[in-house]
N, C-alpha and C positions, 0 to 999 in steps of 0.2 A: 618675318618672325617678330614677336614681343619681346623685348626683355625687361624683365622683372625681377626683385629678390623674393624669398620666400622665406623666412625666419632665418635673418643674413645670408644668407645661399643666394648665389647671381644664378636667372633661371631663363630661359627661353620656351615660347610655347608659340602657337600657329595662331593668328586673329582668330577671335572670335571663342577662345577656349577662356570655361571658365576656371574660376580660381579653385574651384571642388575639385574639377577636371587636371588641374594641372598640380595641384595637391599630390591626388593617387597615383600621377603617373610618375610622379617623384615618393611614391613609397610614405607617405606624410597624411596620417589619418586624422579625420576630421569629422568629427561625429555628424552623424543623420538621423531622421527617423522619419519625417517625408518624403525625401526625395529616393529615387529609385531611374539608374540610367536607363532612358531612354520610353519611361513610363512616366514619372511625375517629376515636376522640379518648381513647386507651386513656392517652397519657403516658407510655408506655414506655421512649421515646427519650430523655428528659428536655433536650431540646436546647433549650426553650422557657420553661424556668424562668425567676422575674422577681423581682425582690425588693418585699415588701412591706410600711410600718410596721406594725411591732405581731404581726410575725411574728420568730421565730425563725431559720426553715427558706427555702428557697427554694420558690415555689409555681409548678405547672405551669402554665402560661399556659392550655393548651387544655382544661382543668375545672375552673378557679377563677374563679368569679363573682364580678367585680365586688360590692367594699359601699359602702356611705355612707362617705364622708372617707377610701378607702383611697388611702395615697399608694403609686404604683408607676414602679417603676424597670427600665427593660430593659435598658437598657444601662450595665455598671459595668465595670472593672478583674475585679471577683469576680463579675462576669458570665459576662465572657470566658475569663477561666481552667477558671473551673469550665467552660463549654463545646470549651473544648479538650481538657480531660481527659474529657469525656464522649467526643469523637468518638477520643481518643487507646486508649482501652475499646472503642470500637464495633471501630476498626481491629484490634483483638489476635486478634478472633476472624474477620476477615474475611479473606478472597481478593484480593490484590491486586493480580492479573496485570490490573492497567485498559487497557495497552494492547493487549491484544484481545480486552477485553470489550464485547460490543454494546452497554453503556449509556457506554461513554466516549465524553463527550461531553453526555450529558444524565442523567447521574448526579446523583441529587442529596447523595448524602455525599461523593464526589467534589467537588462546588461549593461544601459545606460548610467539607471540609479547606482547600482553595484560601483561601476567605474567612477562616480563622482561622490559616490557616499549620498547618497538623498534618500534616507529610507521613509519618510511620510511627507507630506504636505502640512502648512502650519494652519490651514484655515480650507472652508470647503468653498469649492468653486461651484461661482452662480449657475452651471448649465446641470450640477446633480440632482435639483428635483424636476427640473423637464426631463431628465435622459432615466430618472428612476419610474416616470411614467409614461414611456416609450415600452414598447413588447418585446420581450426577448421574439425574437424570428427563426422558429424550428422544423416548420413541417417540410419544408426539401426533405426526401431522404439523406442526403450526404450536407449539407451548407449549413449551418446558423449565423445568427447576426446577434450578438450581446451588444445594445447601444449603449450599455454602462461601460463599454471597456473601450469602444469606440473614440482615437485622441484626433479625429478628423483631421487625416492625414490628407486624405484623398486617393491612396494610389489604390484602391480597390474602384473607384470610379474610369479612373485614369487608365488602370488596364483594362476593363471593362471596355471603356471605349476607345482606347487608343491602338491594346492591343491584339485582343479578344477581338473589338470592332462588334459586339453586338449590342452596346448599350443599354443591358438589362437593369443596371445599377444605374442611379441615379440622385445627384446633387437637389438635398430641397430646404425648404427652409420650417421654421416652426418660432413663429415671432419673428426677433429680431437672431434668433440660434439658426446655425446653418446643420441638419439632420442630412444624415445615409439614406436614401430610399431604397432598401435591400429587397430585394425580389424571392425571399425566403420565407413569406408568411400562409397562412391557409391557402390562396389562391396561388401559388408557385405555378402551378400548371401551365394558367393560363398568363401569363409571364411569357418575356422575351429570353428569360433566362436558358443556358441550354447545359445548366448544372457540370460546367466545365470545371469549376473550381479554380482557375487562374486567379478568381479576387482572393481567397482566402491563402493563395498561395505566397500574397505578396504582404498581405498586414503584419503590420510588426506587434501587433497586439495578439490577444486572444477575440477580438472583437469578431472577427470571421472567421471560423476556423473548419475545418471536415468533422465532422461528429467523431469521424473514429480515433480521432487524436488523442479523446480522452481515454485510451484504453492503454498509450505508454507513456512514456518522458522520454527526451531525447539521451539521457546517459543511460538504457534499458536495450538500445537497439544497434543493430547494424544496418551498413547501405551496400546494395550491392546495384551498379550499373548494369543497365541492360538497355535490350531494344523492346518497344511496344510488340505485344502480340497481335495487334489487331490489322489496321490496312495499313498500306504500302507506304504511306506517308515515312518510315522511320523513325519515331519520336523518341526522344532518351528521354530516360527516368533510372530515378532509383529505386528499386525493390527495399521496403522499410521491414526489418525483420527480428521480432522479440522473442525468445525463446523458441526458436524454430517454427514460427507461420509467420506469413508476410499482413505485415497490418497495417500496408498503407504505401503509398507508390507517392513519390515529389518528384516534382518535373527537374530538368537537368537542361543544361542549355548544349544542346547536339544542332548540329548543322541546317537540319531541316526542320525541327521545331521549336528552336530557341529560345526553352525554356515552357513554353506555349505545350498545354496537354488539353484532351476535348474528355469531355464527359468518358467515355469507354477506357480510353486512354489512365485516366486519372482512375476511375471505379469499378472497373469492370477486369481489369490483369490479372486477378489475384485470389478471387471468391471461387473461381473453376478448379486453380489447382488444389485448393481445399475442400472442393465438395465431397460429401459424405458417400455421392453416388461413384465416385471415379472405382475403375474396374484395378484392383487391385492382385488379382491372379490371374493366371492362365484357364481359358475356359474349353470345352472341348463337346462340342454336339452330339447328343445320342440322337441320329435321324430317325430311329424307330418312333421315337417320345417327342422328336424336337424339342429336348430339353437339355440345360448346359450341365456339364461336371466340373467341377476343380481338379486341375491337372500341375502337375509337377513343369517345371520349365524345360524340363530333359524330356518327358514324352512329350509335350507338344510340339517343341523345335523337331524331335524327330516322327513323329506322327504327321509333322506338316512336310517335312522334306520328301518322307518316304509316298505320300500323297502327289506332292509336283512332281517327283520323280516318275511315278507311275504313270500319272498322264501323258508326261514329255512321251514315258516308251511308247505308251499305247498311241497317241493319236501325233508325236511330233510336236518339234518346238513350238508355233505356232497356234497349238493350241492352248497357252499360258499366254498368263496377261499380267503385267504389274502396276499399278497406281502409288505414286509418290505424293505428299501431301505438302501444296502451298503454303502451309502454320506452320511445317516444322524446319532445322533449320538447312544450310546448303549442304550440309557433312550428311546428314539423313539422307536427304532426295540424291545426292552422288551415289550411297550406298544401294539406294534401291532401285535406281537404272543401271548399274555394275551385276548389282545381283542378278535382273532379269537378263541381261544381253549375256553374260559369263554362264551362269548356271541354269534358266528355261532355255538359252540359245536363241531368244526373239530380241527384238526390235519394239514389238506392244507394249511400251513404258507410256505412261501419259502421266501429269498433273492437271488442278483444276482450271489452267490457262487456256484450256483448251473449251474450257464454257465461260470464258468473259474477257480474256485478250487473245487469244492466238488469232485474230485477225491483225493486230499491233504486229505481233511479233512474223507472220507471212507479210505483211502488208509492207511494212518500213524497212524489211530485208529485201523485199523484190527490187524499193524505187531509193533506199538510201545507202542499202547493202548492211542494215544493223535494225533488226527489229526490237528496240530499246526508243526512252526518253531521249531526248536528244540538250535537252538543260536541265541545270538544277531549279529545285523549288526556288530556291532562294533572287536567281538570276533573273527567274520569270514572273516574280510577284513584285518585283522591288526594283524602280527606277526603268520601266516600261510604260511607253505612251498609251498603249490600247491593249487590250485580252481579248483574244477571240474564243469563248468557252465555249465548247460545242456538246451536246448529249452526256451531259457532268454536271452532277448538283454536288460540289466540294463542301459546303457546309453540312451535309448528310453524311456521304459516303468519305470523303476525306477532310473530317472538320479544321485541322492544323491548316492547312493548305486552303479551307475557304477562309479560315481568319486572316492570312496572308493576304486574300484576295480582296476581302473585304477592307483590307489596310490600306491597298495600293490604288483603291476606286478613293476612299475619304482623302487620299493622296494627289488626286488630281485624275489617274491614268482610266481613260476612254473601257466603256465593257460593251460587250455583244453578246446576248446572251443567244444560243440557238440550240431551242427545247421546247418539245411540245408541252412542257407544265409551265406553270407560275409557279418556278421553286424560286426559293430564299433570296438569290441575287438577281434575279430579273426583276425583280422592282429597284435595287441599283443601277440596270443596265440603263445604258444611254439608248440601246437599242438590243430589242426582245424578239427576235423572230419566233415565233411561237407555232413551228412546221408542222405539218400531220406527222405522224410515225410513220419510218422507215424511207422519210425523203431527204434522207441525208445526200444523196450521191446530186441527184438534184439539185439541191440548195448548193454544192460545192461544182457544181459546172455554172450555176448562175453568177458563181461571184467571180468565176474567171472568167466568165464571159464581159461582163462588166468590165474588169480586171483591164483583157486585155482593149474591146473594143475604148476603150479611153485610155488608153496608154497610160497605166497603171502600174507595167509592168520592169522587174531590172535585168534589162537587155543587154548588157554586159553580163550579167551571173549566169543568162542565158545559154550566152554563146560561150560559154567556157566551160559551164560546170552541166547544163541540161541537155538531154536528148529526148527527143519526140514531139520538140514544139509543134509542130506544122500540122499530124495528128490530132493534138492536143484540141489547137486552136480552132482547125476543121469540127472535131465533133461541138467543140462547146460554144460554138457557133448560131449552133441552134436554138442552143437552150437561151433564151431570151428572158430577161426580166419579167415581162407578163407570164411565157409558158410555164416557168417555174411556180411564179406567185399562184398560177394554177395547179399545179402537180402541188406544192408545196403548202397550199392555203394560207400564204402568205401576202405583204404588200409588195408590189413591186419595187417602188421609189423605197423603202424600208430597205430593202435588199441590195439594191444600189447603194444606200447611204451605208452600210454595213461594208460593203466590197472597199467602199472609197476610204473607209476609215482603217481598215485593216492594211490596206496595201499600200498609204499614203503614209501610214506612222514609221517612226526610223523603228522603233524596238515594240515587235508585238508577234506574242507565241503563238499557236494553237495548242489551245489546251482541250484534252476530250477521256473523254470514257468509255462505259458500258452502251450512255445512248448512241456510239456509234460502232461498238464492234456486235452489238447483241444483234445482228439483221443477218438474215440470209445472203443481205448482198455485203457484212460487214467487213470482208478485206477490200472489198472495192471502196467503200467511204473513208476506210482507213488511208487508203492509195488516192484520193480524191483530195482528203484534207493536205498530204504530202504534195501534190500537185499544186496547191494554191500556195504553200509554202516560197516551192520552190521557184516559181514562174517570178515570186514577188524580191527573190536575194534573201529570204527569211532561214537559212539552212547555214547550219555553221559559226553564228552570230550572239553575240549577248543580246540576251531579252527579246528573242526567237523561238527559231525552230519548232517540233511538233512532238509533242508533249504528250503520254496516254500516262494518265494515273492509273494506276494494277492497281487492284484492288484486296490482295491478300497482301499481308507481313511480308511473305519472301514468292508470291508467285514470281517476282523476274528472276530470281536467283534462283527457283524449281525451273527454268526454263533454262538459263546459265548454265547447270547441272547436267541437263542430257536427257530429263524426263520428259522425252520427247520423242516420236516413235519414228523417226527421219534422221534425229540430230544428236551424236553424243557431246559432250560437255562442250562450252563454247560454242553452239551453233557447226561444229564441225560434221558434215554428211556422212552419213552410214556408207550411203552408196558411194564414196568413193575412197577407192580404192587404197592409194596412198596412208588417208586418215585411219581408216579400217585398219591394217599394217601395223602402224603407231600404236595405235591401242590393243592390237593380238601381243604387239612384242612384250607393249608394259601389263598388258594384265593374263596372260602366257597360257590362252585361249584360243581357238577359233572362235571369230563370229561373222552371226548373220550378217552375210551383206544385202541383204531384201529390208525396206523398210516397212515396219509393223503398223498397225492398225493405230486410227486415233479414238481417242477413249469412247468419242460418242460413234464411235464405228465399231468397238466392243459387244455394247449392250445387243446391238440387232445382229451382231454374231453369235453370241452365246444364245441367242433363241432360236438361230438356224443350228445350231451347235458344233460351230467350229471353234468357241473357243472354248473348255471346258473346265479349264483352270483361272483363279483371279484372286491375285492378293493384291488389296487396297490397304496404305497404310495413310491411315487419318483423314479421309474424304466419308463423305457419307452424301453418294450419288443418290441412295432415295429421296432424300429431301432437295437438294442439289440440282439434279438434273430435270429438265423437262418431260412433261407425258412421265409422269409417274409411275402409269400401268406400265407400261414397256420396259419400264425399270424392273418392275417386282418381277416381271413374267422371264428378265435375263436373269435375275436372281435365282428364281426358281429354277431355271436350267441349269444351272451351272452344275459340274457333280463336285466340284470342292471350291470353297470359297473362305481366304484367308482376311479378317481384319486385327489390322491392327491401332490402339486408337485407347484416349482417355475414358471414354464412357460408352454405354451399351450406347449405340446410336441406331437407328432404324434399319441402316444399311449393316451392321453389326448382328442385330437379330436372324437373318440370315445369313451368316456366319457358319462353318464347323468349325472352324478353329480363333479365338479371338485372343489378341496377344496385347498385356497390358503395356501402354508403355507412357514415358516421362513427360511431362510439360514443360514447354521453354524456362523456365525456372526452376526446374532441377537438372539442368545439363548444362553443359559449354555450346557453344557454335555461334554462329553466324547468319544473319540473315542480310540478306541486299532488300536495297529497297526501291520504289519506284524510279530517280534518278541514277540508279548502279553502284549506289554506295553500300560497301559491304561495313557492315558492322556487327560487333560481339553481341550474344546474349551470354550471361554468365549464372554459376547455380549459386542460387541462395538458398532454397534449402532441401532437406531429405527428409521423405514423409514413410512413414508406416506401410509398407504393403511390399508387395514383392516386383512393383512394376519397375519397366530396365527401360534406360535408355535405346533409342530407333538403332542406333546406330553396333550397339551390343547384340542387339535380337538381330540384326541383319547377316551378322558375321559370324554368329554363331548358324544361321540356317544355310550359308551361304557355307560355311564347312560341313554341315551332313547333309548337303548336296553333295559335294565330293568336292569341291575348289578350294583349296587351301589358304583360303582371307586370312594374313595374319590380324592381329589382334592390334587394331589405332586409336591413339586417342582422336579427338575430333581435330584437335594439331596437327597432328600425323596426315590425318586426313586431308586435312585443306592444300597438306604439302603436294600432295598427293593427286590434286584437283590442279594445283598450282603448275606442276609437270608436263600434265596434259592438254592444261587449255590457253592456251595464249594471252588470251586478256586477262585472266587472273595469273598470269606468270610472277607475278610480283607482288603478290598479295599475301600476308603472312598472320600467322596470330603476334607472331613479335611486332611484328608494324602497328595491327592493330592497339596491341596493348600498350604499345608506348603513346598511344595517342592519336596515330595519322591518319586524318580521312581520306580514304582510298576510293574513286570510284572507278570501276573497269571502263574501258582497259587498260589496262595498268601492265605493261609488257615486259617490266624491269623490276629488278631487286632495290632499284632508287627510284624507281621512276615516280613518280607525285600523283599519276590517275589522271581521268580526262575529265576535265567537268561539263565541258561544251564537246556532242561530237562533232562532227565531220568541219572543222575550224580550217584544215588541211586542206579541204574538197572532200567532195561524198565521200564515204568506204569504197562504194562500188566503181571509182573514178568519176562517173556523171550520176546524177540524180534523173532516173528514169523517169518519166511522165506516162503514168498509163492510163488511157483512156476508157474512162469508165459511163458505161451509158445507162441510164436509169431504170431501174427493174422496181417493179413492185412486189411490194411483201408478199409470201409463199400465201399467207390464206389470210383475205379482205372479210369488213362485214358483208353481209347480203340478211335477206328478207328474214331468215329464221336465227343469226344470229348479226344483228344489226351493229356493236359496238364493239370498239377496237379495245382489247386490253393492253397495257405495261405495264411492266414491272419493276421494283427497284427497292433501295436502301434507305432506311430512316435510321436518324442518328443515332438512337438510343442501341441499337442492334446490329449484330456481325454474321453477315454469312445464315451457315444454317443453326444459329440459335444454340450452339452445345455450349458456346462459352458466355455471349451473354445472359442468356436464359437463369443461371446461375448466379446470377448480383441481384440481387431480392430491390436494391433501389433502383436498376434498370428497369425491371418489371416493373415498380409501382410506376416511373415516368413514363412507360409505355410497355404493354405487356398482353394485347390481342391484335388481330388482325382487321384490317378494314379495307374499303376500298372508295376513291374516291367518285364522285359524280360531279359531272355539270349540273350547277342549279336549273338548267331549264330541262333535262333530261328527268332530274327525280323529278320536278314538282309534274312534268305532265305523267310520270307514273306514281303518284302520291307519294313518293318515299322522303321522310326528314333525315335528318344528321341522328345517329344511333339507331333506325333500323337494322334490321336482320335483313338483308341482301341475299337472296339464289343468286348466285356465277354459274353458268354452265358453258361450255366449249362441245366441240365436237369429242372430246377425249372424258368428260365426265363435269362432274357438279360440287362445289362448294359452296360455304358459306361466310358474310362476314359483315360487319358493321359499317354503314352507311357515313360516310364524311360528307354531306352536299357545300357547293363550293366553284369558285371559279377558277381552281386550279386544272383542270382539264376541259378543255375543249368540250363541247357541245358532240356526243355521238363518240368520245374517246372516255373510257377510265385508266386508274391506274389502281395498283397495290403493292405494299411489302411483302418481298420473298421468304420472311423469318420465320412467319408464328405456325404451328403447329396446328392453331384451334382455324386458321385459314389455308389450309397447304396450298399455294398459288400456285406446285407446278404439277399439281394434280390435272391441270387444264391449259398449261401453254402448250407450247407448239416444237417440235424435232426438228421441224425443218431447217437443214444445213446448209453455211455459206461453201459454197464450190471451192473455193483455195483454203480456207482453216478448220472446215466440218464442225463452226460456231455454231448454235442452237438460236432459232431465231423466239427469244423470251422478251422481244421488247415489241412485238405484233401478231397476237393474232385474236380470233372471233369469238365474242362471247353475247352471251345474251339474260338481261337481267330481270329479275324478279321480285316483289316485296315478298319475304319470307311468313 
């Protein structure tokens, strides 16, 4: 330890702390306006200076460490002056139209001047007529760049690239003046920019600000915390809220995005629940006309009861089906697998986990006995030697989580990228395996192959914590370096060096995605990736284990919940006996002990027509689901079809009964998020219309059903979740709102949450190893349709399009559909970048705009799931993985056209 005084105070601080740093932790403020912990500490401002014995000069608080016996002084007479005349300097070159600049108000040299009395500058500073002939920088839709307001701080650089990590801003010069290169001007597009807003988040000026700032003052508004709407990442923010509509969201420093908000995040939360189109009545189908009526909330709740009622008699429980929605929060999705299993008397509950993880969640319960993350974000992006990311482009579909990633590679730590694209971080990777589709299982026997024949492996965590080595060893045996780099169209030596890097590092995850549960065979790759985990000791450890980012706000916590046609809440089995018990006594029912259909087992039943009944609250399977005709054609069977949902959606239009209901911003609850961390959404505000919270509408249908729901708040509720499920046994809204990050399972009223699982040993006592042998995709190219399609997420858009569609500057940074090619596939069919492209599959034909490019292999494309004017799943493929009934949307056969 140091010791030190501090304005007389004897102080003690830890080497290496500076004097800024040991200031605030003694409560002794020290003015700043460049520096920003853990972003910038450049000293440029010099507003922080302090005096110290045995110094001459004044020293920068924020890079002078602390020494033995230094005596220091912040605050003097020759303190304060000199800091007047600094801000008096800052002022000569600046813009000081403040009242109607959007940072008046939460300016911070503004707050400065105020605190020191400095209301102008005595003379103009030499950089005003360069910076009066620099361009104001507007055409982002959301970002400007005022270079007259600009006091070249830096931390708009600084986050950019230090924390953001994508560099779009950049340090230049103009003479002997050092200029912003903001990435804000006409050409934004084609910019590295990815309109996250992080820089403007951090200036202490108005020099960066979001356009829409100019629409309040900070004494006009309210904040209210929440959770993002969008993927599973978790990111806090504040909902910014001026006479009842939300006009702007600031990032919040939550757990797993630390401060840190991506383009959606930041612009896209808040335009949906104010859209002019959201359904705002109850609507009610004349099938004579197929036309909708407005209905009162009493005849539809009882027009729809009296309809499942009728079915149940006529054809049996089983004939009813319910869908619970990923968006909404865990209080909702509780209520609508209660309602089906209590009131239809089935087991047919599903969410949309079931078309993009429920291989995660079958796969990692078979071999670890918890089909969950197994670390946090934070654990696995930060002070880890190597990443093993496999079939995940985090900069797209989870941008928080790629900037993490992007942090910890400019940080030193080893990447591996394994993806059949050239997305965003495999030009970081140290090593890109770039596999054909759907050779995931493949590529993950080749590295244990490797693994084990080099002794690679920790033979100790072996023999203690795995079963099935010998199995294991046996099959992957086979798969040799060459045979794979053949199945996989990979290098072989590539492959090896990837195995050696993975399994040699002390701390290194797998982390993956969609490209590995989207496959027919995708519980078996998801049990592949667990396999090389655990052969290596990687299970149970910081800056480990095996990682699946979900990719909806709360699918792990729809999955938590029971929306599961196997499992009520906690993973706990229908079919057995005991649990079934538990939940007749607490919910004072019989129920089904058969377990129910999985959702994509639904569809091809209501066309044989066993299921005849189906309320979906908040999915919209038309656009959503694969083979699209087979969607409309269960649609069309059904004899009653309940949605419920913020907008007419596709899958709505086929509706009899549509029931409006709330957006995460006008309700309480909770959502969990990809690492199991349960967190609050909270309401900020109440809008005009008569639509009711999921959880109201459910309890009221769930009483003219005949079960007597009493009436909870979402409090209530969680208690109520909390009863039943053991890993949320201790999970409360009072925990929450005191503060405590809770991630399950959390099996106590004190207990702290788990952050790392199985630290203990597996769940299941040993970590299974199962043997998985290589299949190929359900339907390959051949002669008439020669190219492999994929699918997937681009940053600017969520899911199927109902929420971002809606932010008018989403749209302009990316607002049609396209598809990508290999440069040597268009040029031998003549097609440039912005052609009209024919897609056709065995299932039908679209259309969509030509990217050419060497982001996909030679004979593979790829496309976004979102846009309407491309429907991509008008022509994937149904076909289902054997253990999670996954849709396989990342392989199948298409054949392409100049339009």
């Amino acid at each position: 330890m140091i010791s030190f005084s501090m304005n007389g105070s004897r102080c003690q601080a830890e080497e290496g702390t500076t004097i800024l740093e040991a200031a605030r932790a003694r409560g002794i403020v020290i003015p700043t306006l460049c520096y920003l912990k853990g972003v910038s500490d450049i000293g440029s401002c010099r507003m922080c200076m302090v005096e110290a014995n045995g110094f001459d000069m004044l020293l920068p608080a924020c890079r002078t460490k602390v020494a033995e016996g230094m005596e220091i002084t912040t605050e003097s007479e020759k303190l304060t002056d000199y800091r007047k005349n600094m801000l008096k300097l800052i002022l000569s070159n600046h813009n000081q139209d403040c009242m109607s600049c959007p940072a008046n108000g939460t300016c911070e040299l503004q707050k400065l001047c105020n605190e020191y009395g400095v209301e102008r500058a005595e003379h103009k500073g030499n950089r005003v007529k360069i910076e009066t002939k620099l361009p104001l920088l507007d055409d982002n839709p959301y970002i400007s760049y005022d270079p007259s307001k600009c006091i070249h701080c830096q931390r708009c650089i600084n986050v950019c690239h230090r924390i953001a990590c994508n560099g779009a801003i950049k340090s230049g010069r103009l003479g002997n003046f050092h200029i912003v290169e903001a990435p804000f001007g006409k050409n934004y597009k084609e910019t590295e920019c990815e309109s996250c807003g992080n820089c403007a988040s951090v200036c202490p000026t108005g020099a960066i600000v979001l356009k829409r700032e100019k629409n309040y003052r900070e004494w006009e508004v309210k904040k209210v915390r929440t959770t993002c709407p969008h993927c599973a990442t978790g990111c806090q923010f504040d909902l910014v809220v001026k006479n009842g509509r939300i006009v702007n969201v600031e990032s919040a420093d939550g757990p797993a995005n630390h401060r840190r908000l991506c383009v959606k995040g930041r612009n896209g939360s808040f335009d949906f629940v104010h859209a002019e189109d959201r359904l705002k009545k109850p609507l009610i189908k004349d099938r004579s006309t197929g036309t909708f009526r407005e209905a009162t909330w009493e005849e539809a709740i009882s027009y729809t009861a009296k309809r499942f009622l009728e079915i149940r008699e006529k054809y049996g429980c089983d004939s009813l089906a319910g869908f619970a929605c990923s968006r909404s929060s865990n209080e909702d999705v509780y209520m609508v697998q209660k309602m089906v299993r209590t009131c239809f008397g089935t087991n047919t509950t599903d969410n949309c986990a079931r078309v993009c993880h429920s291989a995660s969640v079958a796969g990692l319960a078979k071999t670890l006995g918890s089909g969950a993350m197994t670390n946090p974000i934070y654990d696995i992006t930060h002070d880890v030697d190597a990443i093993l990311l496999v079939g995940s482009n985090p900069e797209e579909a989870h941008p928080v989580i790629g900037m993490q990633i992007r942090k910890a590679v400019k940080n030193g730590t080893k990447l591996i990228v394994v993806d059949p694209r050239n997305i965003g971080l495999s030009g970081q990777a140290d090593i890109h395996l770039k596999l054909r589709p759907g050779t995931n299982v493949a590529f993950a026997n080749g590295m244990m192959h490797v693994m084990i024949e080099e002794d690679l492996i920790d033979h100790e965590y072996i023999e203690k914590y795995v079963e099935g080595f010998e199995e294991l060893k046996k099959l992957v045996a086979e798969y040799t370096p060459e045979r794979v780099g053949e199945i996989c169209h990979i290098d072989p030596d590539m492959l090896r060096e990837a195995a050696r890097m993975y399994a040699c590092a002390k701390k290194a995850p797998i982390i993956y995605c969609l490209g590995v549960t989207e496959h027919s065979t995708g519980t078996e790759g998801v049990m592949s990736l667990s396999n090389m985990a655990a052969i290596c000791g990687k299970i149970g450890r910081s800056g480990c284990g095996v990682n699946p980012l979900r990719g909806q706000n709360n699918v792990q916590g729809a999955c938590d919940m029971g929306a599961m046609s196997t499992d009520y809440p906690g993973y706990q089995k229908v079919d057995n006996e005991a649990v079934r018990k538990k939940f007749e006594k607490a919910w004072g029912v019989p129920l089904n002990p058969k377990p129910g259909l999985r959702a994509t087992e639904v569809f091809p039943a209501a066309i044989e027509g066993k299921i005849k009944g189906l309320y979906i609250c908040g999915e919209d399977p038309v656009v959503s689901d694969p083979d699209t005709h087979h969607i409309l054609k269960a649609m069309e069977s059904l004899e009653f079809l309940v949605v419920q949902d913020l907008f007419m959606t596709k899958t709505a239009e086929y509706a009899d009964v549509i029931l409006p209901a709330k957006s995460f911003a006008e309700k309480e609850g909770t959502f969990t998020n990809t690492e199991r961390r349960v967190q609050r959404i909270r309401k900020a505000v109440t809008l005009d219309g008569e639509m009711r919270p999921d959880t109201d509408i459910l309890i009221d249908l769930m009483n003219a059903m005949g079960y007597p729901q009493p009436y909870l708040t979402p409090a209530q509720i969680m208690d109520e979740i909390a009863e039943l499920t053991p890993s949320y046994h201790g999970i409360s809204y009072e925990r929450l709102d005191a503060g405590e990050d809770l991630q399950w399972p959390c099996p106590e009223k004190d207990h702290p949450g788990t952050p790392i699982m199985h630290a203990a040993g597996p769940v299941r006592g040993k970590v299974l190893l199962y043997p998985a042998e290589f299949k190929e995709a359900q339907e390959l190219p051949d002669e008439e349709y020669p190219f492999i399609l994929m699918t997937g997420r681009i940053l600017y858009h969520y899911n199927a399009f109902s929420q971002t569609s809606r932010s008018p500057g989403l749209m302009d940074l990316s607002g049609e559909g396209f598809i990508e090619l290999n440069f040597r596939d268009a040029g031998r069919m003549g097609i440039r970048s912005g052609d009209t492209v024919r897609v056709s599959s065995r299932r039908g034909t679209i259309t969509a705009r030509a990217r050419v490019g060497r982001k996909v292999s030679a004979g593979e494309t790829w496309m976004p799931f979102h846009f309407p004017d491309s429907p991509v799943n008008m022509i994937t493929n149904a076909a289902l993985d054997e253990f999670a009934r996954i849709p396989e949307y990342k392989v199948c056969a298409v054949k392409l056209e100049k339009a």
